[in-house]
Structures are given as C-alpha cells and as structure tokens.
C-alpha angles and dihedrals in degrees: 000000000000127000129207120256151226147223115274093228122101097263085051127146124235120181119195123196113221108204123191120190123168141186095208108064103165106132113240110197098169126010102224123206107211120193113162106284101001129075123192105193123190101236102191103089109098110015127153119238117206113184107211140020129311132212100244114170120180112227104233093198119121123285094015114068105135093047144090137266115257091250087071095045103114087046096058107026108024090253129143104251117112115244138197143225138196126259119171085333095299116113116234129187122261113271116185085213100072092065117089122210117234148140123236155276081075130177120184097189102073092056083061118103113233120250123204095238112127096194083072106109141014089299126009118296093356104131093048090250110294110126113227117234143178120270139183130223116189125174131172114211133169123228125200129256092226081056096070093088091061139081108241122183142168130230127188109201090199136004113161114250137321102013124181118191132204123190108206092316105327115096114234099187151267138268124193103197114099092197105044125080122252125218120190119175105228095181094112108041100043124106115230131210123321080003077100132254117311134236136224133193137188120179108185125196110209097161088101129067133228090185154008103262138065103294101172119227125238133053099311097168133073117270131214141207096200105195112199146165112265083248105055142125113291123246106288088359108161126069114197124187137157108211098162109055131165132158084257095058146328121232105230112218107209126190128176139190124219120189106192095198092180133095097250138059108264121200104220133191109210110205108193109184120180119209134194120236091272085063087250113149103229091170137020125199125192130184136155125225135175117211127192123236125290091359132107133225137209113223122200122197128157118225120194121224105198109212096349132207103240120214128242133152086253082051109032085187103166126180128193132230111205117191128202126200116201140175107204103308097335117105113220113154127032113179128177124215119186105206137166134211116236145099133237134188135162108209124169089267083060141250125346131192120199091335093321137103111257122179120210114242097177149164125212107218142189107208110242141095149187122295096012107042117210091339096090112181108225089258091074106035078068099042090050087052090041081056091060107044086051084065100057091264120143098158121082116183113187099213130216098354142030113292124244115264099243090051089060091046085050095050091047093050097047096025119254109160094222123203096215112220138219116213113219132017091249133148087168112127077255094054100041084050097050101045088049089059089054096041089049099043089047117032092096096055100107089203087064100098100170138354113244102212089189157351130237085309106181087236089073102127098015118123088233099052086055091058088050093050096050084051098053089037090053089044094052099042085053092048092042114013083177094077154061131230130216136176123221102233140194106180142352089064096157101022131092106012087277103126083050103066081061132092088198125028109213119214111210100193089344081157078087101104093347090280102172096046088042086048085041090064090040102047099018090173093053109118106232137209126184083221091172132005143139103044095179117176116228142162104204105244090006106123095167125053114248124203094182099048091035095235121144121207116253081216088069134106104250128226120331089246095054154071135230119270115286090006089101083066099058085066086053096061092034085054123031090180097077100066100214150301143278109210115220094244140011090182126009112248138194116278137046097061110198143212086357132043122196137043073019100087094160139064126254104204093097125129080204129016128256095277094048097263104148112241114216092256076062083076101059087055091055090044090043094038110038141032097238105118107250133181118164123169130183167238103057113250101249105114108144108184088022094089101140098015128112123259112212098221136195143177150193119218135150085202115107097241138012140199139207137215132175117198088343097317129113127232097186148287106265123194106239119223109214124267088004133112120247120208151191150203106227128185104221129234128154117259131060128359107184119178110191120196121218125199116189079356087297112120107237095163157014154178130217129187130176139192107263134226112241117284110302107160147357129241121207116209114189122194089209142041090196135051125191123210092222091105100239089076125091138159109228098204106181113199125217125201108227137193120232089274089053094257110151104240105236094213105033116138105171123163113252128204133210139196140149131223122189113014098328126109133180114247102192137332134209143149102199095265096149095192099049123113100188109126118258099219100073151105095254150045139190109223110240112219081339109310134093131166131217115192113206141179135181138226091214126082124236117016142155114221110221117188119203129187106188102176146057107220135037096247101070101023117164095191106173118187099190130177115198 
C-alpha cells in the first residue's frame, strides 16, 4: 500500500496510511464478566450523544411523580410521541439527527474548540478554555424475562459532574460528584421480556467546576449493568486484611456482606476460598449465616496464607479471594476480590513498606491526556503508569480527586504505591456519602497506602475545618481501621488543632522557609509526607522564554514557590523523616496555564508532556530514582544564526563526575553534587556535543547529541504489536521527524497526516504543544520540537500491529501501520 506524501521542507505533509486487517471479525459490543448467578456486564457499546439542554418536565399526576410529560415520552421510554428540546430558550421540535452514536467512556469537552475568554472555570483560565455545557446520553436495551427474579442495578464509575438518570420515565436520582461512582437499582422499572426495550437517560450538567484544572464533561468513565440473586453480596461488599503477617504465613481477615432482597428469612453458607496468582486455592473458608428479610449481614471469617509472597511495587505479587453464596446446594452469588499481602506504616522516622524503610519517589497527577481528554481508555492508564515506573517512580498521587477503578487495579498489578484521594473538605450528608463510597470501593486495593481528605482547602487552620476534618478522619478509620490518613496541606500547619486530627501531616511546598524541618524540631513525634512539592515550569524542546507562544525554557528558574527537577529529592535523603515526596506533576494537563494564560491552555509543571514525551527535568528523576547511569545534558545543538555565541548548558547525572566536549574538545571534568544540575558555558558551533559520566574516575555512560540535517524521514514507534476490539485497547504509536542519518530533528514541525484503511479508527491525536488549539480529534497533526502522537484502536479482534518505513526522505514516504 502507498501513502501520500509531503513536501520535503520543513513545513512538509506527510500523510500515513494506517491498514488493519484481521483474521477474527466477530463483533464484540460489551466484554461480560459471568460468575454463576452474577453477571457484571460492560454497559458502554451503543449509546446516543446530544450535545445541549433538553426540555425535560416531570408530570406531578397521580401515580406518576417521578415521571415525564407526555411530550418527552420517546426520549425517555422508546414510544412514539414527538418530543422537544431547548435551544436559546426557544423550543424546537425532535430531530433524530441531532444525536450522535458512540461508546463510552465518552468526554465532549475535548471536541470543543477553546475560546479566549479567562472568566471560564473556577479560576481563570483554569479549565484551559474550554466552556462546560449540559449534554444528554440516551440508550434503549432489552433485558430478559428470565432475568425478573434478579436484582439488577447500574453503576456509572464517572459522569462529570451533576447527573440526573431516568429509567424509561421514572427518575432515579442525581448525583452531583464528577469523581465518585454512582449505583441506581433498576429491578422495578425495567421492562422484561416481550414488556417492551428500555430506556435510559443521563443528563449531565458540566457548566459548574470541582476544581481548578481541566475536568472533561460527559460520562468518561465505564458503565455497568451489574445482574445478581436476590440474595447476593452487597456493592463493594468484602473487606480483606491481613493484620498478622510473618515470613511463615499471613492471617487473612475476611468480612462479607449478605443482602437477603426477598420476603422471607434465607439460611446462607458462605464459602470464601483465597487463591494464589496461579488460581491455586491455598485456603477455604466456610460459614453459615441467616439473614432476615430484606436485611443484610456482615460475615467475618479468618484464611491463612502460608509463606506468603508479599507485595511491593518492585513484586506486584496479588491473590483473590472468591466468595461463594449458597443456599443448600443451590449457587446464588460468585464475587471476586483482588488483595495483597504487606504492611505499611508512616512513622516519624518515615515510610515503611512491609517492616522496611521506603522512601516515596512520587508524581501528583490529574488524569487526562492528549487526544481523549479525561475518557482514558484502560491502555493508557497503564502506559502512563508504565511511564512512570520506567522513571524510577513508585509513588501516584491522584490528585485532587478518587482515581478511576481501572487505574488502582493497574497500579496493583505493576506496583505503584497510590495515595488515594478525597475531593472536597465536606462533612455535608453529600460529602460523608461520597467519601464512604471511595473508602468502600477502594479499601482492597493493596496499592492503596493512605487515604488524602483534602487538599490546601482554605479552611486549614480554622476551628471549623478542624471540626470537618475530625468528622471525615472518624469516618475513614471506621470504614478502614488498616490505614492512616493524612491532608495535603499549604498552610495552618500548626493552628487550630488541625494537624492534630491527622495521623500524617502533609507538607504542599514546605521547601518555603524550610517548614517541615522547622515543624520536625518543634514536634519531633509528628508523622510527615512530602504530599506536594517541585512544581517546575517547562515547555518540552523550548530553551528561550516566550511571552507570544506561551512556552516557558527548560533552562529557567521555575515558580517562585518551587524547586528544580529532582532537587526536592535531595530533602528527602537529607531528611528521612519526611517520607517522600509527590512531584507536581508526572504529565503536564489542560488546565492551569503559568506563567502564561492564553494561547497557553495547558499546564507546564510536567515532568513529561501530555502525550507522555519526556521533558529534560524527566531525567533528574531517572539519575535521583533509579541506579541506571544516567547523564543527560540540553539544550539540543541546532542553533542556526548563533555561530560564535555562547550556549548556556545543563545537565542531569547520578555519576560522580562529568565532562564535556564540543565538537571533540573538552570543556572540563566537574564534580557533581547529588540531585543538582551541572552546567556549562559553551561557544556554539555546529557539529557534536558529547557529555560523558565517571564513577570512582571509570566512564559508565554518555550522551551524545549532533546538529541535524533538515527533516528527511519519519520513524513510527508503536507501544504494542497487538491490538484487541474490546474498546479499552489502543496502540499509542509517537512519530518522530528524522533527518536523513536518522537523527531526530529537535525543532521539526512538520505537518502529519493520518488515515485508516480496514476496522481501525483513530481515537485522538497530540504532540505536547501547550499552546496548540488544533483539535485533537483529527486526521492530522503538526510534530511539536519533533515529536507527535496518533492513538488507535481497532473493531477486529486479534490483531499484530507491523510498522513499516520504506523511504528515505519525506517526500516520498511510504509509512504502513498494518494489524493482521
């Protein structure tokens, strides 16, 4: 196959055609999890998008509050009545047309082009200017008439934010938070069988904020139609800890929670059985229980895990409980629990992980990315953790909201330590009810090390924060005795009482005036976290401040409130104490633009860009975080109309010593104080800058970069040879622009071009440019300093991804993409 081509200028188009043929075409619209009795069914294949408002009245007659006006009755229940929707206040009549198909996890907001306008968000600027809105999901489903016996609910992981549901007319509730799941029992309203289709609908409300960054609008998280007995284990129903533990065996806590939905007593026998990661039972469990009708029932029973395989980031090692619920012979529940075995404790000597001393080397993060907004699909929730780990990291916190599900099983399964995070500083009956559902959904997850109530509310230090606080810290110890909890804090360290409701004080920036060592002689006994520190500005390849394009050098000197990359570490060694540290950030995200605001509609602070490009301050994280020599120094050596001028240059390195040649000769060995920059003053001249790292005066590593000829070629780096149709899986394939030696060419910004032939589609596409306002839903993408990114997934299953570069120059590329 051809592709088309491009001009061979540096503004050149190059258009790659992406081909996916397959040998598997059976059509996969939900992936199902079976297990006996329940059924967890993926509900995101074959939804309706309506972009705006909708004129929804609730009839108020008898017998039907709750439902809708016969004018909305198509919309909501599949009947034939006309309905109408709003449009600038006027009301205009239905049209079909105006509803867009998709599959979920869905966010609108990133489709929408950006407007300069500083009074969107919270704050100005805040949600990278894109204006929030009100949409409309709709989606008709049958359900089976051997299904009226069960219980059969919904739950939304993530709809952001204020959704209200309708189940074919009758309005099951609404729910405000954008970051906590969502559970509505559907047994009663749905239609079974030959009763007719159902209809759901979600109107979501994104015209108000949470928080100060870019947070997406839609359902952008999965959905599930969950199908159990009457007689089953409750939502987030097990409780699984390990509170004796020796290298000879773990005593495995188990608690379980029956709901008995039915009109009589039934008399249960609960068979708990734990399994090691080869599915091998290594203990059974058995107890019987009667529970009263409509009443539930909380089960306790102690496993035994004889040497167990304890779990770290470095072993990942996971077991599963899996519960069975029977009445006599007769098998009406299965549920599945993923657990680990460790301990972890912060104590004011630091973090320890199962009895040993573990500093925190982590990132902060927000939770989007180029090309799909907030509505990740799993794949690269993994590649971004994967990202990490690859840096040394082995710290994620999820800042400033709860996590997705997926992200926390991720982090269980390739070991990311997570500090799991509450949204808002509420003791409201919202708020209680909100911060339970996180505690409950994610209490098993062994990654999860310590629960965030909050984040630099202003309310830190306040006598009545400190109520609020007492209220959310009782609330989590009831809910998981097994862990601490901790606040990030920016300020009223020592007021209020505050600091003392806490089992661990978190320091945001406590760098300023030294606060945590200065706290640590006051308080030696107070228990420390490094919750949020660093906060370095940086456009990736930008080596000048400018004003006009928004970019900031990656040779400045950062916020006034900050430190350089990897110089935050160096308090961590000097103080132990302190526990870690949380970056701020792993990737850059929309939103919070500084210094600059528009056309800046993304923030700077990441240690990599939005599409996961590392950015040079990524390199002091590898040299502080891991033992892989590392020497990296910048800025690239492309300076065309600099000849004879001197090049300010730095570096990141964990060698001893380093040296520096231009063009083969040496500017001199320099001493390297740990977890610092070095730097040079270099006279430039086109040709060869090599930097070379000594430990103990032996040469274990270098770097060598070169001034490139213009752009010749492009070179396709996908993460994956394969590529599943279930809809979470995506190859993320980044693109850099290459001269004719295959030097990637620091300041290309060629035009790409993208189409597919066969069952793929492109999803999103990006290349860290934070001031770029090309959609990211497109065909095409310019590189940004040499580097652009295409997402794709595929409607086939399975598939191997090849990629195939048959030319030398851009102007006859023949670039193929091919699943097969």
């Amino acid at each position: 196959m051809k592709t088309t081509y491009c001009n061979d200028n540096l503004m050149g188009i190059v258009k790659i055609i992406i081909v996916f043929l397959t040998v598997y075409t059976a059509n996969i619209p939900y992936q199902s999890y079976a297990q006996s009795q329940r059924l967890n069914l993926n509900f995101d294949a074959d939804w309706q998008f309506h972009k705006g408002d909708i004129a929804i009245k609730k009839a108020v007659k008898a017998g039907r509050q709750g439902g809708l006006t016969d004018a909305n009755v198509k919309l909501i229940t599949g009947d034939e009545e006309i309905i109408a929707y709003t449009d600038k206040n006027k009301i205009v009549p239905y049209k079909p047309t105006d509803w867009q198909n998709i599959n979920l996890p869905h966010d609108w907001l990133v489709d929408e082009p950006v407007v300069n306008d500083n009074t969107i968000g919270s704050q100005r600027a805040s949600n990278g200017y894109h204006p929030g809105g009100i949409g409309l999901y709709r989606k008709e489903f049958s359900v089976a008439e051997t299904d009226k016996s069960k219980k059969i609910t919904i739950e939304f992981d993530g709809i952001f934010r204020n959704s209200t549901v309708w189940v074919n007319g009758h309005l099951m509730g609404n729910h405000q938070s954008g970051y906590i799941p969502v559970n509505y029992d559907l047994t009663d309203v749905l239609r079974y069988g030959t009763e007719g289709k159902n209809v759901i609908l979600v109107k979501v409300d994104a015209t108000d904020y949470e928080g100060w960054w870019y947070e997406g609008a839609g359902i952008y998280r999965h959905t599930w139609l969950t199908k159990t007995d009457r007689v089953h284990v409750t939502r987030f129903g097990t409780f699984v800890t390990t509170p004796q533990l020796s290298a000879s065996e773990a005593r495995v806590n188990i608690k379980t929670t029956i709901q008995n939905e039915n009109s009589t007593s039934k008399s249960i026998t609960l068979i708990s059985k734990i399994l090691d990661s080869k599915g091998t039972v290594l203990d059974v469990q058995t107890a019987t229980q009667t529970v009263a009708p409509y009443d539930q029932q909380v089960v306790a029973q102690n496993g035994l895990i004889k040497h167990p395989s304890l779990w770290s980031p470095e072993a990942p090692t996971l077991y599963k409980l899996h519960t069975e619920v029977k009445e006599r012979d007769n098998l009406l529940d299965t549920y599945e629990t993923t657990f680990g075995v460790r301990t972890v404790e912060l104590t004011n000597q630091g973090f320890f992980l199962n009895g040993k001393l573990y500093p925190i080397k982590g990132t902060a993060n927000h939770q989007d990315f180029a090309g799909v907004g907030v509505a990740l699909p799993d794949k690269i929730n993994e590649y971004k953790i994967k990202l990490l780990k690859e840096m040394g990291c082995n710290g994620y916190r999820s800042a400033h909201n709860a996590p997705n599900p997926e992200l926390l099983h991720i982090c269980d399964s390739l070991g990311m330590l997570v500090l799991d995070e509450n949204r808002l500083l509420s003791s409201t009956e919202e708020g209680i009810k909100d911060l339970t559902t996180l505690v409950l959904r994610d209490r098993n997850h062994p990654s999860v090390m310590m629960w965030n109530l909050e984040n630099e509310e202003n309310l830190e230090g306040n006598v009545t924060g400190t109520r609020i606080l007492q209220t959310l810290a009782a609330t989590v110890h009831k809910l998981d005795p097994t862990r601490q909890v901790t606040a990030a804090m920016n300020h009223g360290w020592n007021e209020g009482g505050y600091s003392d409701v806490l089992d661990v004080v978190g320091y945001n920036y406590g760098q300023r005036g030294m606060q945590y060592v200065k706290d640590h002689e006051k308080f030696p006994n107070r228990k420390m976290l490094v919750t949020e520190s660093t906060s370095y500005v940086s456009t990736r390849g930008e080596y000048e401040d400018n004003k006009e394009k928004a970019y900031v050098s990656n040779l400045g000197k950062g916020v006034g409130w900050g430190l350089q990359p990897g110089q935050d570490w160096k308090h961590i060694v000097l103080y132990p104490y302190l526990s870690g540290t949380f970056a701020w950030t792993g990737f850059d995200y929309r939103g919070e633009p500084t210094p600059y605001l528009w056309p800046n509609i993304s923030s700077h602070f990441g240690i990599m860009d939005l599409c996961g490009f590392p950015k040079d301050g990524y390199y002091a994280y590898k040299a502080a975080w891991t033992t892989v020599p590392t020497v990296h120094i910048f800025p690239h050596w492309n300076w065309p109309g600099k000849e004879g001028k001197t090049i300010k240059l730095r570096g990141y390195t964990n060698c001893d010593e380093v040296e520096v040649f231009v063009n083969g000769k040496t500017l001199g060995k320099k001493k390297i104080e740990p977890f610092d920059y070095f730097e040079y003053d270099a006279i430039y001249q086109p040709g060869r800058l090599e930097v070379k790292g000594f430990k103990q005066n032996k040469l274990i590593t270098k770097e060598v970069i070169e001034t490139t000829n213009k752009p010749s070629l492009l070179a396709l780096v996908s993460d994956t040879q394969t590529l599943k149709a279930n809809g979470t899986d995506v190859a993320i394939v980044n693109i850099a622009v290459k001269d004719n030696k295959g030097r990637v060419v620091p300041t290309a910004d060629n035009l790409v071009k993208f189409s597919i032939a066969g069952p793929g589609r492109i999803i999103g596409v990006g290349n860290g440019d934070p001031s770029s306002h090309d959609p990211e839903k497109s065909n095409q993408r310019k590189a940004f300093n040499g580097y652009c990114q295409v997402l794709i997934q595929t409607n086939k299953s399975p598939g191997k991804i090849l990629l195939k570069a048959t030319s030398a120059n851009l102007r006859d590329a023949e670039v193929i993409l091919q699943a097969y």
